[in-house]
C-alpha positions as a printed NumPy array, in Angstrom:
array([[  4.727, -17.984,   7.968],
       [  3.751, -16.233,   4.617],
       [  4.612, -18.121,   1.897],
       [  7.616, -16.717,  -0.488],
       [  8.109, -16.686,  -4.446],
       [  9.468, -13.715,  -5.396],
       [ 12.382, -15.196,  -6.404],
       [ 10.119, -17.674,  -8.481],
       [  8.482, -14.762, -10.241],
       [ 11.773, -12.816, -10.247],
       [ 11.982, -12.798, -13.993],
       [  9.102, -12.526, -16.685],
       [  9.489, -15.982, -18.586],
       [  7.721, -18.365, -20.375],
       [  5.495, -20.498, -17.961],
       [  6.719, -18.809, -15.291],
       [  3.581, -18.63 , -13.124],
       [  2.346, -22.102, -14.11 ],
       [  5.7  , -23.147, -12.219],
       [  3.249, -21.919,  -9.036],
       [  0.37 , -24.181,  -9.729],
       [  2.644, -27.146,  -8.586],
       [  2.795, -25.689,  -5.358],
       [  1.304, -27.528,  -2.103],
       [  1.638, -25.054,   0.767],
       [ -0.165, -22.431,   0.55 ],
       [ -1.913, -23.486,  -2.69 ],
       [ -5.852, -23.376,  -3.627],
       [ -5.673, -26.985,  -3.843],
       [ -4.771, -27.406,  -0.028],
       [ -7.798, -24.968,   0.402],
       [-10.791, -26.72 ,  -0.852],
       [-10.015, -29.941,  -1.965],
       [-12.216, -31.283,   1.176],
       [-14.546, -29.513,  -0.207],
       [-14.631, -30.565,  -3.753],
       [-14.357, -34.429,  -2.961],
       [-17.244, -34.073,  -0.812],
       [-19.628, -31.744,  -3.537],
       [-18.15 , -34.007,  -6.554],
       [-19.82 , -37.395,  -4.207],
       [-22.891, -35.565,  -3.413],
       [-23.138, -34.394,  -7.218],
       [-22.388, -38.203,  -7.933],
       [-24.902, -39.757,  -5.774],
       [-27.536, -36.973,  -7.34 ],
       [-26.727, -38.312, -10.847],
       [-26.739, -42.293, -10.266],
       [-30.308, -41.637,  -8.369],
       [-31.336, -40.22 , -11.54 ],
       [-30.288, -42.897, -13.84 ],
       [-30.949, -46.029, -12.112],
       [-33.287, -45.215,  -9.141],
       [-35.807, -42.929, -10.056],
       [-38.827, -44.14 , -11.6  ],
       [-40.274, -42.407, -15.059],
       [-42.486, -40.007, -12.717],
       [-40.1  , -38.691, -10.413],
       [-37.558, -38.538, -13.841],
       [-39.854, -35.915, -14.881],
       [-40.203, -34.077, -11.848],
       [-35.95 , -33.931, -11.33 ],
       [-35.828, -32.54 , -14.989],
       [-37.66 , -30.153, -13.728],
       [-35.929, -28.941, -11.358],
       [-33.226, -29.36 , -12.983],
       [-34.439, -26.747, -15.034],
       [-35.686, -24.669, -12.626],
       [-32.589, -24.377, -10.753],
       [-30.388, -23.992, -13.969],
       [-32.367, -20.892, -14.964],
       [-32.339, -19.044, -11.69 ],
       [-29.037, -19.65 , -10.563],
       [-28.366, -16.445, -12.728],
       [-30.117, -14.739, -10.016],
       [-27.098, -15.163,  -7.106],
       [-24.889, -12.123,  -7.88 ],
       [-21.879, -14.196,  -6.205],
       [-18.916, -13.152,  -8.314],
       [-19.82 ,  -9.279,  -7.289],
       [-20.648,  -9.569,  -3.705],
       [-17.4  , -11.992,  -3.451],
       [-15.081, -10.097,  -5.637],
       [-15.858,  -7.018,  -3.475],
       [-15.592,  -8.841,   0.343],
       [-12.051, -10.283,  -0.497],
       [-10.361,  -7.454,  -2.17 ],
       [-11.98 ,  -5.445,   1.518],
       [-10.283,  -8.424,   3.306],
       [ -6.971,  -8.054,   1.185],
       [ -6.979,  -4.556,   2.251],
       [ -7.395,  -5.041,   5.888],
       [ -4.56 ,  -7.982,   5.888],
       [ -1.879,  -5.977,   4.976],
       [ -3.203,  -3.158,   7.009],
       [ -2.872,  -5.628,   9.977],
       [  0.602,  -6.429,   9.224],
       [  1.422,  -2.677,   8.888],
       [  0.031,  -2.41 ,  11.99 ],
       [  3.008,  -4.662,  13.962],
       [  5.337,  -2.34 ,  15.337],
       [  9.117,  -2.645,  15.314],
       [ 11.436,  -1.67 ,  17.882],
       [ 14.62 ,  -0.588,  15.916],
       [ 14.167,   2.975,  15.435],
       [ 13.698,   3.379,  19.281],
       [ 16.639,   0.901,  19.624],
       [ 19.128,   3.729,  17.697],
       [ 17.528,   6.62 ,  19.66 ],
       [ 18.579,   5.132,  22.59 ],
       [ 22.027,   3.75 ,  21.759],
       [ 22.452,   7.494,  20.86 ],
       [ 20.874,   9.243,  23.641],
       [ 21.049,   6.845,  26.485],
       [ 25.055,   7.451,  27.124],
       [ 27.451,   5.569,  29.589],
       [ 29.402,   2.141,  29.496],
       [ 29.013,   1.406,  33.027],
       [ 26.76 ,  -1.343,  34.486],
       [ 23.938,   1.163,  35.399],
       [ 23.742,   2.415,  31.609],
       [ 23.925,  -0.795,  30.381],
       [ 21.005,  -2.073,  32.646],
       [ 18.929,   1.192,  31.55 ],
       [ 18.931,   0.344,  27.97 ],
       [ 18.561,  -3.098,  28.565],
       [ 15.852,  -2.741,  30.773],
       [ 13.864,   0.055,  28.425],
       [ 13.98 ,  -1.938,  24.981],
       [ 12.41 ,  -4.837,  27.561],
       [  9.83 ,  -2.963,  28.631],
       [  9.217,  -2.357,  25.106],
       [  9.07 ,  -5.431,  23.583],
       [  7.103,  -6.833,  26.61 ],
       [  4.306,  -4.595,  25.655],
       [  4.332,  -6.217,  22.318],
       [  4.21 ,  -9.738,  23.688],
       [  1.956,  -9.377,  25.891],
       [ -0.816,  -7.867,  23.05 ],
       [  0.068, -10.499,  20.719],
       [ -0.827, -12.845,  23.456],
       [ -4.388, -11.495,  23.451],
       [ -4.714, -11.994,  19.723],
       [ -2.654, -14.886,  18.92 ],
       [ -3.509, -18.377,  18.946],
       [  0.446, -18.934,  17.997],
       [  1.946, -16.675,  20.392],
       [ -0.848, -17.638,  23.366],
       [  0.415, -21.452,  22.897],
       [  3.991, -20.27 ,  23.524],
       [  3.398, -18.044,  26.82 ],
       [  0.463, -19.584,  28.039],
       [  0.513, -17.827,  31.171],
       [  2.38 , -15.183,  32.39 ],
       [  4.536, -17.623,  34.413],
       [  6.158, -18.616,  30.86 ],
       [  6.372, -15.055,  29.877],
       [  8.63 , -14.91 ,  33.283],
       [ 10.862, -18.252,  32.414],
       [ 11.214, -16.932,  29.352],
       [ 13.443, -14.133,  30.53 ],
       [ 11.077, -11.348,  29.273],
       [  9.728, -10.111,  32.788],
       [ 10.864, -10.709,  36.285],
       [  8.927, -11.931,  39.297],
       [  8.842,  -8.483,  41.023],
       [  7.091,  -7.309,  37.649],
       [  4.986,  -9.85 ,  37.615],
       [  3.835,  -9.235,  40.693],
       [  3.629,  -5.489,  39.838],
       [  1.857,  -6.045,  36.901],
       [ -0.862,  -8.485,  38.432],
       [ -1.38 ,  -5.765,  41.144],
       [ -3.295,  -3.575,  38.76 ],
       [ -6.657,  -4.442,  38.23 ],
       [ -7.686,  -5.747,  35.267],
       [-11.034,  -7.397,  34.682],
       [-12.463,  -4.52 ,  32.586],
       [ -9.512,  -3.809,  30.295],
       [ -6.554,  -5.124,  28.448],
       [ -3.472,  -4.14 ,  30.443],
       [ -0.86 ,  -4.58 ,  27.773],
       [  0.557,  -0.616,  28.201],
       [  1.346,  -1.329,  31.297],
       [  5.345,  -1.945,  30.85 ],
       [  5.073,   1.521,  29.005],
       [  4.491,   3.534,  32.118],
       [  7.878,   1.557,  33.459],
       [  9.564,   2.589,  29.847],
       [  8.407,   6.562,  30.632],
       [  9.64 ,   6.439,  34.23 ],
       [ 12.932,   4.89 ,  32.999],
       [ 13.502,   7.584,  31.219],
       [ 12.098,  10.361,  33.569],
       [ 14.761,   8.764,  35.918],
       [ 17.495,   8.557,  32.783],
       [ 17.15 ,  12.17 ,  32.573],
       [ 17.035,  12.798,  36.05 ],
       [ 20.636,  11.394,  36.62 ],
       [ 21.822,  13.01 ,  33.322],
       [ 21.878,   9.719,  31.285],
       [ 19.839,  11.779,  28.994],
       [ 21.733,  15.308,  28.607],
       [ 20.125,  16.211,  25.163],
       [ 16.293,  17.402,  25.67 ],
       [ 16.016,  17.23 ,  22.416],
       [ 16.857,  12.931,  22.364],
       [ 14.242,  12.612,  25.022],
       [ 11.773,  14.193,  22.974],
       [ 12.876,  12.154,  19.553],
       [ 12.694,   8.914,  21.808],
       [  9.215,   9.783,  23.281],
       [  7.444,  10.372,  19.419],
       [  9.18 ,   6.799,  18.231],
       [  7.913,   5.63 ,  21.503],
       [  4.688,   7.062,  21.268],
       [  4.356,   5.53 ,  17.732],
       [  5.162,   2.126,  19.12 ],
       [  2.477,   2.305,  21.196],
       [ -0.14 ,   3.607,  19.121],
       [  0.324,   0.857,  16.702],
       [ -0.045,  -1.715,  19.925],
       [ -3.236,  -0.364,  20.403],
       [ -3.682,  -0.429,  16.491],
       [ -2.985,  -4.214,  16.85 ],
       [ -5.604,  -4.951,  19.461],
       [ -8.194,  -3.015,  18.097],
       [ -8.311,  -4.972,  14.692],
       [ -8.973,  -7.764,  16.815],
       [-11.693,  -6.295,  18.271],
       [-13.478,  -4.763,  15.761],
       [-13.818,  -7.54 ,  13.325],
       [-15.112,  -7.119,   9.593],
       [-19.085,  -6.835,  10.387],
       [-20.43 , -10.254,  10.816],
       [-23.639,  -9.921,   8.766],
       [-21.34 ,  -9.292,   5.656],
       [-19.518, -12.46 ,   6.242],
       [-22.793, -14.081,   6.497],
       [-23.941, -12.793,   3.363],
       [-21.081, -13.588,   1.217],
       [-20.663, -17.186,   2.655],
       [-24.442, -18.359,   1.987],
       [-23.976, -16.997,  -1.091],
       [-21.275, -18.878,  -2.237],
       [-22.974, -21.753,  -0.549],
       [-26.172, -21.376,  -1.813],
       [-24.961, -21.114,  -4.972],
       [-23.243, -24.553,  -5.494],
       [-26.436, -26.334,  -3.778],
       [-28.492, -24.932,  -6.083],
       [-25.464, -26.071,  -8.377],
       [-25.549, -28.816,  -7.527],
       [-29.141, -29.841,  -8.993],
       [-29.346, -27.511, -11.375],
       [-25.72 , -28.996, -13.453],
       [-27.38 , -32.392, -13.319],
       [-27.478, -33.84 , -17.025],
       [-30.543, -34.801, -17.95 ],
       [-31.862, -36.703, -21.26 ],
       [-34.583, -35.629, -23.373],
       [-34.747, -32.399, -22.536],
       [-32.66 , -29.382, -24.253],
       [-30.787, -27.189, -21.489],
       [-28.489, -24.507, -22.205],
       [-24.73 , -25.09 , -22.128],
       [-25.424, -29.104, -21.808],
       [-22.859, -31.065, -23.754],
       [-22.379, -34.95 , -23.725],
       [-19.049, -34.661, -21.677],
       [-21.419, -32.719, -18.962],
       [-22.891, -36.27 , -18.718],
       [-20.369, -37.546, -16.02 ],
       [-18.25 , -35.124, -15.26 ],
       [-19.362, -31.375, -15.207],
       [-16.09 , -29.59 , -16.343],
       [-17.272, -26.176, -16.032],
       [-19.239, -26.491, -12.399],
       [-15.528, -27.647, -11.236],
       [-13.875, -24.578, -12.055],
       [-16.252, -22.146, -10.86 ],
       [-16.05 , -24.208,  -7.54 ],
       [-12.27 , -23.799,  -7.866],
       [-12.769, -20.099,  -8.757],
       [-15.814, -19.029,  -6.14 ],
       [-15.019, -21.403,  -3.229],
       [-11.191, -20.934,  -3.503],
       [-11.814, -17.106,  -3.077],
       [-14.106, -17.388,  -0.158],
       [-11.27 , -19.93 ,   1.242],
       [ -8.767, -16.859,   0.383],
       [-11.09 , -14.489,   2.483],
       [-11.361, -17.35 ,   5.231],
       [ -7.509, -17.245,   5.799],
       [ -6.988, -13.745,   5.628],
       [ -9.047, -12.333,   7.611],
       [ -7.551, -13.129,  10.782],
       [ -3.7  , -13.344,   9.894],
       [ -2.654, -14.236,  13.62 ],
       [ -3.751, -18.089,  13.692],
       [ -2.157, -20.551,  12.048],
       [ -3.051, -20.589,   8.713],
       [  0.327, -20.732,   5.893],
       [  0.051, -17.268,   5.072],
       [ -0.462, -16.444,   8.88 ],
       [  2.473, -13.782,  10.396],
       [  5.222, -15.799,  12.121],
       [  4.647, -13.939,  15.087],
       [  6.407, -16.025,  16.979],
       [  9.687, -15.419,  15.403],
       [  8.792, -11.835,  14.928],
       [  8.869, -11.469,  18.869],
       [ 12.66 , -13.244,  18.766],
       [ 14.006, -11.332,  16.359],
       [ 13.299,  -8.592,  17.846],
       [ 14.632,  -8.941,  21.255],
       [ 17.53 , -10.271,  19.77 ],
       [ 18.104,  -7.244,  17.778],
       [ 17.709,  -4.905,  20.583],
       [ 19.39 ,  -5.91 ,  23.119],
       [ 22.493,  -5.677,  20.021],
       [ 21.703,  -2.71 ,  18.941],
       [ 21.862,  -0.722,  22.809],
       [ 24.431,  -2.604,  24.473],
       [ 26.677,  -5.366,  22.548],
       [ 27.342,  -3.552,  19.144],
       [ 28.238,  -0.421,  20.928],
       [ 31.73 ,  -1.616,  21.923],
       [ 32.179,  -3.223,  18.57 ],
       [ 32.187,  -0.476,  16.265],
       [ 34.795,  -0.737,  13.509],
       [ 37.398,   2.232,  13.815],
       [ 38.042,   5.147,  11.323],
       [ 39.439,   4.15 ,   8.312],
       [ 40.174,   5.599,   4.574],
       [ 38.061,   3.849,   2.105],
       [ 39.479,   2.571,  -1.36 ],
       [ 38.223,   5.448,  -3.158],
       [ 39.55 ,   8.027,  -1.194],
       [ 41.505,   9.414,  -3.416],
       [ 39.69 ,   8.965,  -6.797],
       [ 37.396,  11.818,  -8.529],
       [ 35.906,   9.382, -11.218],
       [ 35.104,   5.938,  -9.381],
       [ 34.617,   3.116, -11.499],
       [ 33.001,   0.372,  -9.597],
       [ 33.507,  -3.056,  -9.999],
       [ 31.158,  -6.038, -11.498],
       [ 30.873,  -9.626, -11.066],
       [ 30.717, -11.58 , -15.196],
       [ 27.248, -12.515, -13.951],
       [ 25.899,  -8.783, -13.049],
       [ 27.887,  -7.141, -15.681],
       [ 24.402,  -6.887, -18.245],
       [ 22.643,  -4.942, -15.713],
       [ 25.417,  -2.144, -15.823],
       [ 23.501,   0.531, -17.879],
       [ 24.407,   4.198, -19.17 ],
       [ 23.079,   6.93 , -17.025],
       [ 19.664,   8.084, -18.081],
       [ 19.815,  11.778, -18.363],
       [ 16.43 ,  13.008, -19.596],
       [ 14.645,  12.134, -23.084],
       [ 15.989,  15.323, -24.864],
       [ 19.681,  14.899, -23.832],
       [ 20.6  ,  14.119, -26.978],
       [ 18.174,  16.494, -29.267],
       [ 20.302,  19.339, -31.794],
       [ 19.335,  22.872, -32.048],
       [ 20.484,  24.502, -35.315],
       [ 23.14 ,  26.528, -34.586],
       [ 20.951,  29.096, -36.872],
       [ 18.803,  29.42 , -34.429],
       [ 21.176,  29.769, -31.482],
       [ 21.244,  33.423, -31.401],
       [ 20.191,  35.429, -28.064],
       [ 18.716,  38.31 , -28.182],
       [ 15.816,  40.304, -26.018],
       [ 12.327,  39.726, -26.695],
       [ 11.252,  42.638, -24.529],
       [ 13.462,  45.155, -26.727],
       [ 11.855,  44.124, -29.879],
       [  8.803,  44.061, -28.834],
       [  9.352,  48.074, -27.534],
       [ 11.065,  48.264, -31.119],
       [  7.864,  46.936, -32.985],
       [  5.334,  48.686, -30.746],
       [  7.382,  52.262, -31.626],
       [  7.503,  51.359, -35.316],
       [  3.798,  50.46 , -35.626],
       [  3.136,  53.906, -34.423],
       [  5.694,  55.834, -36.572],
       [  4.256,  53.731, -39.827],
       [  0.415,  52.643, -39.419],
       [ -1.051,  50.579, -41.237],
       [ -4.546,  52.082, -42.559],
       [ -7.172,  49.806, -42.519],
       [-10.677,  50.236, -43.337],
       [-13.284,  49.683, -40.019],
       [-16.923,  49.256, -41.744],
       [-19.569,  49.538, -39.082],
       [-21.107,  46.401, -38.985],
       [-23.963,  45.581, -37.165],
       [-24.481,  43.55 , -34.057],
       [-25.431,  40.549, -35.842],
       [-21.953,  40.123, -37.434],
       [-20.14 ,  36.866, -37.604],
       [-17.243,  36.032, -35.814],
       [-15.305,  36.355, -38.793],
       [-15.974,  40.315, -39.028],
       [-15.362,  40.31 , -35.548],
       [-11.464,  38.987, -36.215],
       [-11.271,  41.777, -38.918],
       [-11.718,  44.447, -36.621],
       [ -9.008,  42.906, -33.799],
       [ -6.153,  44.729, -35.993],
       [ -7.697,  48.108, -36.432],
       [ -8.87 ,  48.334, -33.032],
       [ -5.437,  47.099, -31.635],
       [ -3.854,  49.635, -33.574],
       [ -6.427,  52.825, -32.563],
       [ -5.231,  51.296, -28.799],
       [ -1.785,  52.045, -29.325],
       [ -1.885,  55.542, -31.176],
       [ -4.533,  56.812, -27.936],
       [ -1.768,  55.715, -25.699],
       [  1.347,  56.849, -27.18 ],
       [  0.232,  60.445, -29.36 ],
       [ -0.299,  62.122, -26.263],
       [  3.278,  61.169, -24.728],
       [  4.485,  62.171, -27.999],
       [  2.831,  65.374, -28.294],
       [  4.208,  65.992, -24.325],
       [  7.607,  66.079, -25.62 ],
       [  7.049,  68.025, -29.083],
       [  5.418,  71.005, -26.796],
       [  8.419,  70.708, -24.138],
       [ 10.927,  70.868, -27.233],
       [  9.83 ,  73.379, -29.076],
       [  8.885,  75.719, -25.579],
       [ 13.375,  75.12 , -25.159],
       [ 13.978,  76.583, -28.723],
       [ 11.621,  79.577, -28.123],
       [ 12.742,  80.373, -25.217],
       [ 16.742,  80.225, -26.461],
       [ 15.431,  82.24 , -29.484],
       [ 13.805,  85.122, -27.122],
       [ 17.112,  85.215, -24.996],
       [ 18.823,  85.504, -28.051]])
């Protein structure tokens, strides 16, 4: 099963994640410390040859080589090509575990839908969250080395209570030698419920069809679950990044060699014995392709490896609750405490009582307005106000014909004028309307006088 810390990491303190070094299971050092005992010898070996075995001749030559290897193991773009493959793996672990279905939304559809407290009802939603769940166990046997151990055959999956005999005779029946036939107990989940609605079991059309799409979604992520394991991440690019890594600490492993005599870059006296920094880029580049190695098939049994195993128990466990024991056990109608209360003041334990806080209710909550400048008024009635006043009073302003090769400055100077010429074309003939109307009244009263 995954390893847990969250509650390790559960609060930001001092040395908090070097508390996580110490750990064994699941660590880096569980990963590749095979791997570093056996490069550390083999760099070990390399460097007593050199200073007690090797004649004056064949010193030379190892320098260089030494040298040669030293320069061009620039070359090997490892932390790229590596730093790209396991954040892609990353990805497509969590995808997988996404990817595992779960039975409990289907599990309250039918506890809803599916009514009855006889022995037939019971049996029916029994029988479909079975069917269900055996779909699921028998996928996980195709992929999992853990789950395949546990129902080696389909005679276990039988003893086990998860299928009968008759099904297993029924499900052997179909052939099978050019496909998977995991679905199989969903076609017995549909006709279940083709023969739940028959017999009105199901007397809401609209449950049936909420119980087919969670159903339907079950199933596609089945499918989802086989088909990562059978479309694995591209084999060449595994290939790539793992002789790259490789061929990176062989040449390594020459080319960190100390050597006297002769001035190499980044060669100290402590390199002499024990090369410090070629350690921790073996911790830092092997331990990543180790992290790629485990994750990219999270259904073995590797320690961050799904407990599928007690996935598939939990599960069964929790249906068969969910549609048929908890239904007679519901607790009955009852006031709560704070039935009566308008302002409910929960309670606190002493130790939670810091993380009660003050309701946050927005970042200007508390921000004054001068009282001032609390009066309401209209902006569309002044503005009507201003426009009529700029035409009773103009401002004159002198327009001076420039020419087309003005600045933008003279161009802002004539915005006024030209806003006000706007506003006298559209408003002097209105105006002049209404003086001809008005004075046409008092000739006419005048004449009929």
């Amino acid at each position: 099963m995954t390893v847990s810390y969250q509650y390790e990491v559960a609060s930001s303190t001092s040395g908090g994640f070097t508390r996580l070094l110490l750990m064994w299971r699941g660590s880096l050092y569980k990963l590749i410390y095979r791997e570093l005992m056996l490069y550390l010898i083999l760099f070990g070996i390399l460097s007593t040859l050199y200073r007690h075995v090797f004649t004056a001749a064949q010193k030379r030559e190892f320098e260089q080589i030494v040298i040669y290897c030293d320069t061009l193991i620039k070359l090997i773009p490892l932390s790229f090509v590596l730093g790209f493959y396991v954040s892609y793996v990353a990805q497509r672990w969590w995808k997988q575990y996404q990817a595992i279905p779960w039975p409990d939304k289907i599990m309250h559809l039918v506890a809803l839908y599916v009514v009855g407290n006889d022995d037939y009802s019971r049996m029916l939603r029994r029988s479909l969250m079975r069917y269900l769940n055996l779909s699921l166990i028998l996928v996980l046997r195709s992929i999992s080395s853990a789950v395949k151990r546990r129902f080696p055959t389909l005679d276990h999956v039988v003893d086990s209570g998860f299928m009968t005999t008759l099904e297993l005779q029924l499900y052997q029946s179909v052939p099978s030698v050019e496909f998977n036939t995991y679905w199989i107990p969903c076609t017995w989940f549909i006709n279940l419920l083709k023969e739940a609605r028959k017999n009105h079991r199901i007397s809401d059309a609209q449950g049936l069809k909420l119980i087919m799409e969670e159903f339907n979604e079950f199933r596609t992520k089945c499918g989802l679950l086989w088909s990562y394991d059978w479309v694995s991440i591209p084999l060449v690019y595994t290939q790539v990044v793992t002789l790259a890594t490789y061929s990176f600490f062989a040449v390594a492993l020459i080319g960190r060699q100390y050597i006297e005599g002769v001035e190499k870059q980044f060669q100290l006296k402590i390199d002499k014995y024990v090369p410090i920094f070629t350690i921790l880029q073996f911790f830092f580049f092997m331990g990543l392709l180790k992290v790629a190695e485990q994750l990219i098939n999270p259904f073995g049994d590797d320690d961050e490896d799904f407990e599928l195993n007690w996935l598939i128990d939990r599960h069964m466990k929790v249906s068969y609750l969910g549609v048929d024991t908890l239904m007679s056990r519901c607790p009955p109608l009852v006031k709560d405490i704070y039935y009566d209360s308008e302002n409910v003041s929960l309670p606190y334990t002493e130790a939670a009582a810091a993380y009660k806080k003050k309701t946050y209710r927005g970042s200007v909550a508390n921000m004054m307005v001068p009282e001032e400048k609390q009066m309401m008024f209209l902006p569309g009635i002044l503005e009507e106000e201003e426009e009529q006043s700029s035409v009773l009073t103009p401002r004159t302003s002198t327009i001076s014909l420039a020419n087309p090769s003005d600045s933008p400055s003279n161009e802002r100077r004539l915005a006024g004028p030209l806003q006000h010429l706007q506003r006298w074309l559209a408003i002097v003939p209105k105006r002049l309307c209404s003086w001809i109307i008005k004075n046409s009244r008092q000739l006419k009263r005048s004449t009929d006088g």
